[in-house]
C-alpha positions in Angstrom: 17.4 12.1 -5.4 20.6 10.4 -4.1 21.1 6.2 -3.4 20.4 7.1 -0.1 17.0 8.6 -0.6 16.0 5.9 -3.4 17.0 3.0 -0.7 15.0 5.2 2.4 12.2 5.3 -0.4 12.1 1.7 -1.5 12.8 0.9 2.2 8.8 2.2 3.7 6.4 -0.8 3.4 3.8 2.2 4.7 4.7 4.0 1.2 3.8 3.1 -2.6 7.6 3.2 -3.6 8.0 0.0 -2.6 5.0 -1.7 -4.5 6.1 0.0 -8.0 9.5 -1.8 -7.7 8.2 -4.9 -7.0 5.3 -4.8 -9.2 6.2 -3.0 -11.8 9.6 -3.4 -12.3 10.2 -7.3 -11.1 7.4 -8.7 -10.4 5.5 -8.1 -13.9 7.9 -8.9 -16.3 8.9 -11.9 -14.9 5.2 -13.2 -14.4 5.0 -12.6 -18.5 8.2 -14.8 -19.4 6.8 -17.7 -16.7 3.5 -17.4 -18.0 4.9 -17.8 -21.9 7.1 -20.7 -20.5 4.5 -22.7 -18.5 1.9 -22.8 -21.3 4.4 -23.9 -23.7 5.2 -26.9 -22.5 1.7 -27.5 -23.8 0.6 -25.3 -26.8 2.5 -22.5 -28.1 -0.2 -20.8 -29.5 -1.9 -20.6 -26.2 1.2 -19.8 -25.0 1.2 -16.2 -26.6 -2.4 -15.6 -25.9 -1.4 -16.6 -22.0 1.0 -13.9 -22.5 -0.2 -11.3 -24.0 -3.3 -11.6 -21.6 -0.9 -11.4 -18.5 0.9 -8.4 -19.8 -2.7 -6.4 -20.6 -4.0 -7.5 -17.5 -0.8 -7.1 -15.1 0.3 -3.3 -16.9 -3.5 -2.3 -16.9 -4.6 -2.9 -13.1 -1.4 -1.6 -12.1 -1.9 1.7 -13.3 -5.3 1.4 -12.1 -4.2 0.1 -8.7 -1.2 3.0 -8.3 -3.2 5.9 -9.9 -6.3 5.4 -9.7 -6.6 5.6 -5.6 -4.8 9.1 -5.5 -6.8 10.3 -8.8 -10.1 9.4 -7.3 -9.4 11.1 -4.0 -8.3 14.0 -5.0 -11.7 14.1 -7.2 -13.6 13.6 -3.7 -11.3 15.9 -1.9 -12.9 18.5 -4.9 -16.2 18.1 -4.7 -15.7 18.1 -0.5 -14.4 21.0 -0.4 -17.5 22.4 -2.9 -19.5 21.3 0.0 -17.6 24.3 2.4 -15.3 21.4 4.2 -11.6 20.9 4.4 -11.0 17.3 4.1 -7.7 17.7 5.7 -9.6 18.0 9.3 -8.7 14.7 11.0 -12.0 12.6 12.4 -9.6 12.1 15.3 -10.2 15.1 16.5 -13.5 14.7 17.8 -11.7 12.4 20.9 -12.8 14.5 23.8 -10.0 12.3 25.9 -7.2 13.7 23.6 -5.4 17.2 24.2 -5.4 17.2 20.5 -9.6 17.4 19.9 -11.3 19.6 18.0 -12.3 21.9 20.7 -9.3 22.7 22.5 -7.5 23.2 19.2 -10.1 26.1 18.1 -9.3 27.6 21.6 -5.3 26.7 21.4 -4.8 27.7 18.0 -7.0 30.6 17.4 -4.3 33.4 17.7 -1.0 31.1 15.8 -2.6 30.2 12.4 -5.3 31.8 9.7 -8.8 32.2 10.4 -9.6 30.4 7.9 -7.8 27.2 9.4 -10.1 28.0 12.2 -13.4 28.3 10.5 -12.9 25.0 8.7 -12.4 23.5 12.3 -15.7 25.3 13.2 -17.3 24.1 10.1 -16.4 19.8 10.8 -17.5 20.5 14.4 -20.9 22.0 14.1 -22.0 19.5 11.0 -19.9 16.3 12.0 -22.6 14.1 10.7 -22.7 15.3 7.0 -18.8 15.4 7.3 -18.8 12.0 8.5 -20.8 10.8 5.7 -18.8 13.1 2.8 -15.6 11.3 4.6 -17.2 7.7 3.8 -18.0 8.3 0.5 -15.0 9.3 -0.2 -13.4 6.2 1.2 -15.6 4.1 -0.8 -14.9 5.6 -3.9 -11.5 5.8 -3.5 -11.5 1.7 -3.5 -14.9 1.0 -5.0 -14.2 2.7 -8.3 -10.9 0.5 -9.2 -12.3 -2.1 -7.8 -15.0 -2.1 -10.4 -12.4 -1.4 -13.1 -9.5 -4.1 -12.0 -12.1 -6.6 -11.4 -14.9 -6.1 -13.6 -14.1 -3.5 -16.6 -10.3 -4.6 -17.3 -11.5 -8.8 -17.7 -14.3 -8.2 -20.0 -12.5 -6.1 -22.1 -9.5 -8.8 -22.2 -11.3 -11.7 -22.1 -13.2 -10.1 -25.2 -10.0 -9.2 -27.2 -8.9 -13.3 -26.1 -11.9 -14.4 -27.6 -11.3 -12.4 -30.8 -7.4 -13.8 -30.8 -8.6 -17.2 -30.5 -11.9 -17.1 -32.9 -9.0 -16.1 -35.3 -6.6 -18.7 -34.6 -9.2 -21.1 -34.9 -10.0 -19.8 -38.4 -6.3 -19.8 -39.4 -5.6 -23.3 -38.5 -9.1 -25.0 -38.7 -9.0 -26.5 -35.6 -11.8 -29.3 -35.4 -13.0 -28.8 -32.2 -13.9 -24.8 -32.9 -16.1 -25.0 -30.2 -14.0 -25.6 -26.9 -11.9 -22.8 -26.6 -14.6 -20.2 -26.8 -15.5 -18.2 -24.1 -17.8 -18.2 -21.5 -20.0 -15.0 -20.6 -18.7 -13.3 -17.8 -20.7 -13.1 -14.8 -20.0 -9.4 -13.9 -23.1 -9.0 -12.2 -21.7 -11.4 -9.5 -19.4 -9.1 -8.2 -21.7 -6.3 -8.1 -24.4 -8.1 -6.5 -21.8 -9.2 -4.0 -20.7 -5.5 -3.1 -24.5 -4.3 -3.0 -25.5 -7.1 -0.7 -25.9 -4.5 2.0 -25.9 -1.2 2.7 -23.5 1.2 3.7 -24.0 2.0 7.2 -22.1 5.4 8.4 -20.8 4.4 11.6 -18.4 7.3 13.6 -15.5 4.8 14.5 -15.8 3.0 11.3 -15.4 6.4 9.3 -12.7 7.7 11.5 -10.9 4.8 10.8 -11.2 4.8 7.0 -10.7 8.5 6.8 -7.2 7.4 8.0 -6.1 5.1 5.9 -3.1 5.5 3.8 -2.9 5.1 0.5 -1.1 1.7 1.1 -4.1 1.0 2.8 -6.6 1.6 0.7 -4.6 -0.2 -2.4 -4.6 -3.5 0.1 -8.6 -3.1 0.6 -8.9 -2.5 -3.1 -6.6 -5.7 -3.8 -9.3 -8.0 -1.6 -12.0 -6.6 -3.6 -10.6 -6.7 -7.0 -9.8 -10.8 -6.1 -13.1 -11.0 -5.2 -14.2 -9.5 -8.8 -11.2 -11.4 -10.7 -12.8 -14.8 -9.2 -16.5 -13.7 -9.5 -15.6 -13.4 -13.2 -13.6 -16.2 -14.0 -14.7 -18.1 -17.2 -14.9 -21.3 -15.2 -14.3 -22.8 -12.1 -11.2 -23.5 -12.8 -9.6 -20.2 -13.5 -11.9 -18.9 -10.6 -10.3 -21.3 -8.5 -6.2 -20.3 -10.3 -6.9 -16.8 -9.8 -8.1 -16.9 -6.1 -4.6 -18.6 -4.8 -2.3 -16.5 -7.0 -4.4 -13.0 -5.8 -4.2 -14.8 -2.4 -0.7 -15.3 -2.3 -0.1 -11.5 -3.7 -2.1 -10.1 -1.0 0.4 -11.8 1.6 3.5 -10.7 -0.3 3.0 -7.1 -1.1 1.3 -5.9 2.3 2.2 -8.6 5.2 5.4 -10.5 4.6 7.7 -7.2 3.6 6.8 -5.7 7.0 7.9 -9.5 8.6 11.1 -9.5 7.1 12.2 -5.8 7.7 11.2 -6.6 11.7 13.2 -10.0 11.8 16.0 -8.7 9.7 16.5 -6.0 11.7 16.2 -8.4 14.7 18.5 -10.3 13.4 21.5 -7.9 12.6 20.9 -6.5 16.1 21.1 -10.1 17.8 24.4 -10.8 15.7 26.0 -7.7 15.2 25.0 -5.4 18.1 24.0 -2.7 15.5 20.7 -0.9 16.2 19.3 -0.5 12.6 15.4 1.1 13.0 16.4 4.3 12.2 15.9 5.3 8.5 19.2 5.7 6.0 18.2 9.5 5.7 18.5 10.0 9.4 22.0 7.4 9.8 23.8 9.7 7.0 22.6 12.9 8.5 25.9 14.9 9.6 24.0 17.2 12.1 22.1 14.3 13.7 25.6 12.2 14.3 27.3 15.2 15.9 24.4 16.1 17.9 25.0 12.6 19.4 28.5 12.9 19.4 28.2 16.4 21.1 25.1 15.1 23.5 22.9 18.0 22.5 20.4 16.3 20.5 16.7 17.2 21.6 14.2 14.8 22.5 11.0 14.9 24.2 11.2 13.8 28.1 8.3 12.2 29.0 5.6 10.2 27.3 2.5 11.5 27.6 0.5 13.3 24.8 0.2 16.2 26.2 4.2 17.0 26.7 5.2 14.8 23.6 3.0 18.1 21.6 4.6 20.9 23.7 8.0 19.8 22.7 7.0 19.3 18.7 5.0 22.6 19.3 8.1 24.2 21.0 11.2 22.5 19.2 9.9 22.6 15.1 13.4 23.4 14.0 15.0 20.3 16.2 16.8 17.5 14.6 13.9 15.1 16.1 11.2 17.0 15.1 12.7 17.7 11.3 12.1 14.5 10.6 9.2 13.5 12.1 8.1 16.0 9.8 10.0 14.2 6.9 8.2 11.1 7.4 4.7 12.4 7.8 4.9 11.8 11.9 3.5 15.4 12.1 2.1 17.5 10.0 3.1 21.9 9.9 2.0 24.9 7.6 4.2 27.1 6.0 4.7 29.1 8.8 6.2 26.6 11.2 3.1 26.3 12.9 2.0 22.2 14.2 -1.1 21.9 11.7 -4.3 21.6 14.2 -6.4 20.2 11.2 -4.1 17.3 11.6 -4.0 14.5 14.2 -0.6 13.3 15.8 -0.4 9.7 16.4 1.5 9.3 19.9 2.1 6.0 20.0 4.4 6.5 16.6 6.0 9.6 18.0 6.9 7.6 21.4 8.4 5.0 18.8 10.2 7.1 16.9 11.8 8.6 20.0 12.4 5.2 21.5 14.7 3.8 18.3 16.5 6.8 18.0 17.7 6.9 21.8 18.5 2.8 21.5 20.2 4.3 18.8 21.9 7.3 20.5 23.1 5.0 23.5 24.5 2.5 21.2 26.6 4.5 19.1 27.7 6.5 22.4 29.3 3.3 23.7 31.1 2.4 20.1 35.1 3.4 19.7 33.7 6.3 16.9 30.2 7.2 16.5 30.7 8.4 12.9 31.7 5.0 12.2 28.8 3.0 13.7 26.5 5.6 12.4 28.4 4.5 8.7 27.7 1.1 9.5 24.6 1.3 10.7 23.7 3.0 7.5 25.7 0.2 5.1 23.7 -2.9 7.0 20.5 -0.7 7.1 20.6 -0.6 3.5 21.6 -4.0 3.1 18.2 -4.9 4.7 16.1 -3.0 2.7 17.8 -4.1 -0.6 17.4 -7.8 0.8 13.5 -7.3 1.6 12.9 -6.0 -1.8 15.0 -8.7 -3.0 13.3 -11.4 -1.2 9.7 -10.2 -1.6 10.2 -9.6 -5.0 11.6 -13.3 -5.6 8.9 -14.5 -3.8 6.2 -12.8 -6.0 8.0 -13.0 -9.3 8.8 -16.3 -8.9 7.9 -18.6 -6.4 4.1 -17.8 -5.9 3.5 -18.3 -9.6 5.9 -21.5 -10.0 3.7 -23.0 -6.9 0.5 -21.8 -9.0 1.6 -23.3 -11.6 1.9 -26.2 -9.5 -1.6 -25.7 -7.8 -3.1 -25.5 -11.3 -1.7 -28.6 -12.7 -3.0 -30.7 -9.0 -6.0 -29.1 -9.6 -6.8 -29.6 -13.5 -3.8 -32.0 -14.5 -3.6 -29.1 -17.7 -0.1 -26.6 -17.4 -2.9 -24.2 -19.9 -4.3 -21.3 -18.2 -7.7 -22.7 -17.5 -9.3 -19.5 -19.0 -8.4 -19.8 -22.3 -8.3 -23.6 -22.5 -10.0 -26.7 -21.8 -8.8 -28.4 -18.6 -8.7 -32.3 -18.1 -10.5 -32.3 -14.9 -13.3 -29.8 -13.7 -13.8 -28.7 -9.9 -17.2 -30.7 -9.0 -19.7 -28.7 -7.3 
């Protein structure tokens, strides 16, 4: 992959790439060191135990929280599939006020792709209810299952190998008061209760929706339920009450404040520069798509509506436009060039897709050499997304846990991770 493909990579908050840089490879390591750091201002034993539990537990749900969505979907998509469905067939497709629904792609696409494409469009249609509800399991296993082992699985098995740590640094330096650094049983049945408080009900609009989540998505659903099952099995208030703002505070950063900053920063250059930067690097460094400016010959849809915006997709595949709409999962095609009809085209991203890349188009057409606005373009584009990752990631790596830190010691006047040691005040309640 070239720099430009790593930075268009790192640069989609709708893509995982962006999460395993920051969590992974800034965010992580530096929580260990601040972690080690904090504690010691107060005990270095408990210092190494506050480490050693962040790296198990930080290392451990993240391969749960990267892996373990896709893994456990493509399980489901298995055992779908066993059940004579394709779970590729979009829910959406069932809109009778779109050109796109199920019906009209049967009759549209009947002669342009296999039959078998066909009779798995026959087969959603005439059983949409047990589809619906295969769709909906799948969804809730895809967030349920590393749910359960972020927030419930991972902490017992860490706070057990804690205990064992400290039971044995107890021993080792005969600590008089052996009794207040053990720990307390973990309430796991909290979180379970919690998630079985009522039952799944398998509503159309709510299934359609879920079917369409993203893997991004998902991992931010799983993220509010695996808070929910780090706080429901704290060892005390305290740590309940530590781990809520920090997981919190991570929510924010990794799926809300990224896509802020890549809006305003790109706002921003715009307002001081004049440069129109929406467009991804892949598409600014693209020698065909600056000369089809340059030459005025690039392809774009002319109207708006859905049922035009398809024709021209349908009729243009091999089109500079439609290339990478295709790229960036805009649209979906089979092998033989053919618009996918299992699939469901969102119109609304299409229209603004086409909408940045003529602000684009007439702003470079106006520059003194399009080649080297497009090359500008690309430079300050890139700049952004290195600065977002940059920001985000300082803000996770560094300032949520110093104002944690912060948090804790207001809260429980100890700089000890209130898990593993006694705190000198106690929430009441």
């Amino acid at each position: 992959m070239t720099l430009t493909g790593i930075i268009s990579a790192i640069g989609n908050n709708n893509s995982v790439y962006p999460l395993i840089v920051r969590d992974c490879g800034i965010e992580v390591p530096s929580k260990i060191a601040l972690t080690y750091n904090q504690n010691k201002k107060e005990s270095k034993e408990i210092a190494k135990l506050a480490a050693r539990e962040r790296f198990l537990d930080e290392y451990a749900v993240s391969a749960v929280w990267l892996g373990g969505i896709p893994l456990v979907g493509k399980v489901a998509d298995y055992f779908i599939k066993k059940q004579g469905y394709n779970p590729d067939v979009n829910l959406k497709l069932f809109n009778k006020n779109s050109v796109q629904n199920i019906d009209d792609n049967i009759k549209n696409f009947s002669t342009k792709v296999s039959k078998e494409i066909i009779d798995e469009l026959k087969a959603v249609k005439n059983n949409k209810p047990a589809y619906e509800k295969l769709l909906a399991v799948k969804f809730a296993a895809s967030t349920t299952i590393p749910i359960l082992f972020m927030g419930v699985i991972l902490p017992k098995l860490i706070f057990a190998s804690s205990a064992r740590k400290i039971e044995q640094q107890r021993q080792k330096e005969a600590q008089k008061n052996r009794d207040s650094f053990k720990s307390s049983n973990v309430n796991f049945q909290k979180s379970i209760d919690f998630m079985n408080r009522k039952n799944t009900s398998f509503k159309g609009s709510w299934v359609s929706a879920a079917a369409n989540f993203s893997t991004v998505d998902k991992m931010a659903v799983t993220d509010g339920g695996y808070a929910l099952g780090r706080v429901g099995t704290a060892r005390n208030k305290n740590e309940a009450i530590d781990v809520g703002f920090k997981m919190a505070g991570m929510m924010f950063l990794n799926f809300v404040a990224p896509k802020y900053i890549e809006k305003y920063l790109d706002k921003f250059i715009a307002k001081t520069s004049g440069l129109e930067v929406a467009l991804d690097p892949l598409m600014l460094n693209n020698e065909e798509f600056i000369k089809n400016i340059k030459n005025k010959t690039l392809k774009l849809p002319k109207n708006l509506n859905e049922k035009e915006i398809l024709e021209f997709i349908d009729k243009n595949p091999d089109s500079i436009f439609v290339k990478y709409a295709r790229k960036f999962g805009k649209v979906k095609f089979l092998e033989n060039n053919i618009r996918d009809p299992r699939a469901f085209v969102d119109i609304k991203d299409i229209v603004k897709f086409k909408e940045n890349i003529e602000s684009f188009m007439n702003k470079a057409a106006v520059s003194k050499s399009i080649e080297k606005y497009a090359k500008k373009a690309k430079a300050v584009k890139s700049v952004n997304i290195l600065t977002n990752i940059g920001l985000s990631s300082f803000l996770l790596a560094y300032a949520l846990p110093k104002a944690q830190f912060a948090f804790r010691k207001l809260v429980t006047g100890s700089d000890l991770e209130p898990g593993l040691a006694p705190a000198k005040k106690t929430i009441s309640g």
